[in-house]
N, C-alpha and C positions, 0 to 999 in steps of 0.2 A: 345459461349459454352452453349448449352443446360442444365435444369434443374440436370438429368442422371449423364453427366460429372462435372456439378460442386458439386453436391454430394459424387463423387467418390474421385474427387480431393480434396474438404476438410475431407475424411478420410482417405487420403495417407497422408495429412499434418500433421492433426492429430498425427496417429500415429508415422510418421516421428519427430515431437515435443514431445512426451511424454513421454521420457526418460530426456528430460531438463526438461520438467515441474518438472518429479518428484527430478531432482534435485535442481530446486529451492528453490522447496518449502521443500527441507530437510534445506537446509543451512538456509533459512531465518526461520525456526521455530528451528534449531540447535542455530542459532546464539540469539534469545529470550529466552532459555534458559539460554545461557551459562550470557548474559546479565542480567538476571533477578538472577544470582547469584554476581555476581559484586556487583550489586546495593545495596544488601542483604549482604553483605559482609564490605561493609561502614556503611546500618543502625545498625547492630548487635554489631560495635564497639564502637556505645556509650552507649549500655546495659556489664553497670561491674556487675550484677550479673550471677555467672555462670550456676545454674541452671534454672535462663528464658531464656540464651545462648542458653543452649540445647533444651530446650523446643519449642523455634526460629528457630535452624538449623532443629526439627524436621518437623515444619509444611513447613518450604523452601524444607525439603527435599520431602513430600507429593505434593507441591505442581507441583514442576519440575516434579517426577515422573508421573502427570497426564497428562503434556502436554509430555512430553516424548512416555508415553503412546498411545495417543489418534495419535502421529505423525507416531510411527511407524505400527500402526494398519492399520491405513487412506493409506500410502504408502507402506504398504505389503511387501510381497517377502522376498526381502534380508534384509531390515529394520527392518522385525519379526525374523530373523535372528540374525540379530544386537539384537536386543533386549535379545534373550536367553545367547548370550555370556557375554554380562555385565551384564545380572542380576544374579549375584552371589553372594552370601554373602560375600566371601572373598572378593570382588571388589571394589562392588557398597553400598551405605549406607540401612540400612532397610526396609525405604521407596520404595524406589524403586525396593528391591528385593519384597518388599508386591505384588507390583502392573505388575509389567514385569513378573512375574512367570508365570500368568493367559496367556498369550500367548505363552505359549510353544506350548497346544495341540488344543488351540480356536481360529484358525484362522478361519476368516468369511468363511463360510461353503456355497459351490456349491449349487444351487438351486436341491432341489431333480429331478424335469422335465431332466436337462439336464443329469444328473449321470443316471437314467435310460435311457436317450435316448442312450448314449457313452456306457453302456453295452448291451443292446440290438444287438447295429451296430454290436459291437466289438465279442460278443458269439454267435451270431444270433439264438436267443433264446427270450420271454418275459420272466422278471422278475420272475414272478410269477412262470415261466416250471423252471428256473436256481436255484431260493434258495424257502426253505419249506416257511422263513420269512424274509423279508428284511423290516427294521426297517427306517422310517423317517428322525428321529432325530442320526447324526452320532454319535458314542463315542467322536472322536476326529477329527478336520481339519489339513491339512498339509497347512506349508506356501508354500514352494516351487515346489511342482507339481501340484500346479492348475492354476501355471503362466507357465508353461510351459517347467521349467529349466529341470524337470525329465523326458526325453522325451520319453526313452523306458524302461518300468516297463520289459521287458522281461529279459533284464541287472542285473535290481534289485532281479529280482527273482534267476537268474545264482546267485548272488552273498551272497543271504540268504540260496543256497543251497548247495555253496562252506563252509559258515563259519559254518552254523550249523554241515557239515561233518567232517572239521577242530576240530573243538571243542569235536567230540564225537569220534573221532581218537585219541587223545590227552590226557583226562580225562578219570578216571573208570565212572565218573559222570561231563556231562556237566557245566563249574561252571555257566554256563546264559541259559536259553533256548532262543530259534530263534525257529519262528513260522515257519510250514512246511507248503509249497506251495504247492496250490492245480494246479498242471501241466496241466492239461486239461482246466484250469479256467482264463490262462495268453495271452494275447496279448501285443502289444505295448503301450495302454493305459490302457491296465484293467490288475490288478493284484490281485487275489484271493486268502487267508489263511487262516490258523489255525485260530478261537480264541481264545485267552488265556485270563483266567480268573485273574484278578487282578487291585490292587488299583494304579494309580500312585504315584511315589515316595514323590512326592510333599505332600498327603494325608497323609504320611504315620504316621504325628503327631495326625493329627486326628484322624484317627484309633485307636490308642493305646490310644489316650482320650476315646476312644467310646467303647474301652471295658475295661476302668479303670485300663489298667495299669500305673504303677508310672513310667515316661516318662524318670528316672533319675536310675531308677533300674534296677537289673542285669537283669531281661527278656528283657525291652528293648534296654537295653546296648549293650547285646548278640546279640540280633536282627541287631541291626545296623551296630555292627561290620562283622553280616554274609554276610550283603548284599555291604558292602565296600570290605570284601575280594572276594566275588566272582565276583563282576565288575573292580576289581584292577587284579584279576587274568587273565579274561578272556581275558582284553584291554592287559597285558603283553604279553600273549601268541601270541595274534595276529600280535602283533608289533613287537615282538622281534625272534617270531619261525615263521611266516607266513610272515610278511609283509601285508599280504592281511589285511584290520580292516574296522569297521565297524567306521565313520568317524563324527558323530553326535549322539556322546550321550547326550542331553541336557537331561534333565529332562521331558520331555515330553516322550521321547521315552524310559522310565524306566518303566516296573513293578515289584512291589511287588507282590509274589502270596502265596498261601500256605504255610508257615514252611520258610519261609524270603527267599524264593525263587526268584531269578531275572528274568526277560525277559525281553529281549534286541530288539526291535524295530523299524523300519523302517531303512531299505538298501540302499534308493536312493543315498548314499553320501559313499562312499569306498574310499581307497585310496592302492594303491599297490606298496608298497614300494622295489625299487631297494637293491641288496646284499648289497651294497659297502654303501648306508644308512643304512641299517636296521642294520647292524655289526659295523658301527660306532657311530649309536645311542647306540649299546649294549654296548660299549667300555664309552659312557659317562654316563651310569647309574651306573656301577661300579663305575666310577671314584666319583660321587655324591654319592654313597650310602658309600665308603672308603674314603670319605672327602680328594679326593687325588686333590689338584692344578692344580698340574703340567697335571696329566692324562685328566685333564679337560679342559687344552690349548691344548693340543695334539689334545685330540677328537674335539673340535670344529674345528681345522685345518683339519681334516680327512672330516668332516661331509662338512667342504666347507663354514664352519660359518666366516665372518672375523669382524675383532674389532675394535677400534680404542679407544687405551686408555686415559680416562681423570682424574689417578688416579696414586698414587706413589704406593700401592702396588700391582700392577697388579694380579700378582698371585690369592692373597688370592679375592679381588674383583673378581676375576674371576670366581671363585669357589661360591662366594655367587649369578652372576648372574645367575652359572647355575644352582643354587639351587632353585633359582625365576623363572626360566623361565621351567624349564624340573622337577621340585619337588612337593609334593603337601603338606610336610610339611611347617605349619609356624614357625617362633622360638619364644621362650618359650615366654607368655603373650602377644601374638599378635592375635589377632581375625579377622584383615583384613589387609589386601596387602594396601602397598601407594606407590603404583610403581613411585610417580613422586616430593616425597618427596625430599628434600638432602640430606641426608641419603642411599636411595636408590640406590645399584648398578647399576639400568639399567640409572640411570642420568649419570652415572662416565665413561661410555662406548659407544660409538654409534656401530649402528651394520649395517653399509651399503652393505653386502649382508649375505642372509636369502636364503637358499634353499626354494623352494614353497612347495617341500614335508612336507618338518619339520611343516609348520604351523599348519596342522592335528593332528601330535602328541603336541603340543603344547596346543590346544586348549581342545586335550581328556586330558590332565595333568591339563589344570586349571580348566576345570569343573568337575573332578575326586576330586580334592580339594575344588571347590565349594559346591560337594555334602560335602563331610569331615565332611567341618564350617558348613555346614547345618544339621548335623546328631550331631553336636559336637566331634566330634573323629580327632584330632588330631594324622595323622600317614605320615609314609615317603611310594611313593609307588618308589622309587627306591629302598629302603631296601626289599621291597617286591617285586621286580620284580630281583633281584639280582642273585638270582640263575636261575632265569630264560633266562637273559645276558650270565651267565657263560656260562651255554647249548649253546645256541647258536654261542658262538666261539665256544668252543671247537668242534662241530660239522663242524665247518667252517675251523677248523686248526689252527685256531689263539689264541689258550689257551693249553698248554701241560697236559696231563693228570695229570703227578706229580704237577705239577703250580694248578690243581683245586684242586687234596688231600689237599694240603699245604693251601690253604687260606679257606677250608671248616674247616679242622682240628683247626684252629686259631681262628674260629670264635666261633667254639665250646668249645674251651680253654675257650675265655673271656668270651661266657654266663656261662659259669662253676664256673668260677671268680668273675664274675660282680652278679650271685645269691648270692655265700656264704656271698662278702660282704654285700649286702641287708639284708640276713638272721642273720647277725651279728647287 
């Protein structure tokens, strides 16, 4: 075997191993963390004072999140992925939401050489003929289209100019702006838009540091609650009247703009939900938003969820798992999820099949509630998404006209009710 062939040969091997590699070396730097909490978990129980306890859990907790950190940067991709999903405040401990946030939008950044080379091929044009300025330093990196997962930007573009149509078909006023695509500017690896001015969501305490407002007061209370309801709006609409959603909203892909304005960010990830899901998800937001049990075994049986219980009162357990798992309130004095507490519903049930669809809305419900704890607001978005369910049967047949008077009418009884007693 010549010089030639066995070069060639140790890069087919290569890459033929390199998908182990990386999972070894997840497990064996997984398994140093979870070990180096063990460890940590024996020396801390001969400290009986309880404020050095915390002060202990806090620096283990700094410290995990660094190797944490540096693990999933180092192996990319889906890792950096992993990492936006658990770092949420509701999840993960402080530490680590400090340190996992920084990669939502920082993923190691393409050599500028190669990014002009891929638009040159792709617009057959120099740089310099294609835009007035094109800037060095990016705003932000994606993790998953420089590995290759997002293969055709042209998809992405069909589907930013599906929901931005969705959205302004739907609303007098968009509640999230979607950047418009510059059509003439799209191939299968290049995709060129709008851009939109603003801070990401993550900033947005420093911001309101920076222009002195009081972080705790009604302007930025107001604020907050505007941009919770226009991104609980928007994910509603999609999910519950379209099916068609925009499938990654971490925080990275958030702006704040003007007057608490939202812009909603990168399309690579959609997901297009079938009828007979999208109306049986709507079927268990009521039943969650109406604290109804029963309609909560019903719709998981509809949706294709199955269960297996390890609890005497099924029912009502059931109804709290689905308020865990599809809600983004927490109950009253809870500041973070222990999903694997005893206590915890999702211990008392196992769930050995999960449609693949669902996991999408799942994931847009716990980081909708991630922002939440992170803004501090405290809210149900199945109570907000409720009349938005309604709609959707009824336009499906599956809700009688009279059936929506009657439970609109009721609801408006008890806020009728439920103020005077307050005002009393």
């Amino acid at each position: 075997m010549d010089c030639l062939d066995l070069n060639e040969f140790q890069k087919k091997l290569s890459t033929h191993f390199r998908p182990w590699q990386r999972s070894i070396q997840f497990w064996l730097r997984a398994t140093d963390i979870y070990t180096g909490y063990k460890v940590f978990q024996l020396r801390v129980s001969f400290e009986k004072d309880v404020r050095k306890q915390e002060a202990m859990w806090e620096r283990q907790h700094e410290f995990a999140a660094d190797k944490l950190f540096h693990m999933c940067s180092d192996l990319g991709g889906f890792f950096l992925k992993v990492a936006q999903v658990i770092g949420k405040p509701d999840l993960a401990p402080a530490a680590w939401v400090r340190r996992l946030v920084t990669l939502c939008d920082q993923a190691p950044a393409t050599p500028l050489d190669v990014i002009q080379a891929v638009l040159e091929n792709e617009l057959g044009q120099c740089v310099d003929e294609l835009f007035e300025r094109f800037d060095a330093d990016p705003i932000g990196s994606a993790s998953i289209a420089q590995i290759g997962f997002e293969f055709d930007f042209k998809r992405e573009a069909d589907a930013m100019e599906r929901i931005k149509r969705f959205m302004l078909e739907n609303n007098k006023k968009a509640p999230v702006m979607v950047p418009r695509v510059m059509r003439d500017m799209v191939t299968r690896r290049v995709l060129v838009m709008e851009y939109i001015d603003g801070i990401p969501i993550l900033k947005l305490g420093d911001e309101i540091d920076k222009r002195g407002i009081n972080p705790r007061g009604m302007i930025a209370t107001a604020a907050k609650q505007n941009i919770l309801k226009s991104l609980t709006l928007a994910y509603g609409q999609m999910i519950l009247k379209s099916g068609f959603f925009h499938a990654d909203p971490h925080p990275g892909n958030i702006l704040i703009c003007k007057g608490s304005e939202v812009a909603l960010l990168d399309y690579g990830q959609v997901k297009d939900l079938p009828d007979n899901l999208r109306l049986g998800y709507a079927n268990l937001v009521l039943a969650i938003a109406d604290n109804d049990s029963l309609r909560v075994s019903k719709s998981y049986r509809e949706l294709g969820i199955d269960t297996l219980s390890k609890c005497d009162d099924e029912q009502k357990e059931m109804l709290k798992l689905a308020q865990t798992m599809f809600d983004t309130k927490l109950p009253p004095g809870v500041t973070m999820l222990q999903p694997f507490s005893d206590e915890s519903s999702i211990k008392k049930f196992s769930v050995p099949v999960f449609p693949e669809e669902l996991f999408s809305i799942l994931r847009t419900v716990h980081i909708l509630r991630g922002l939440s704890v992170g803004l501090g607001i405290n809210y149900s978005c199945a109570e907000q998404w409720r009349p938005i369910a309604e709609e959707a049967l009824y336009l499906a047949g599956r809700l009688k006209g009279e059936d929506l008077k009657t439970k609109r009418r009721r609801r408006g009884l008890f806020r009728r009710v439920f103020g005077r007693v307050v005002a009393l």
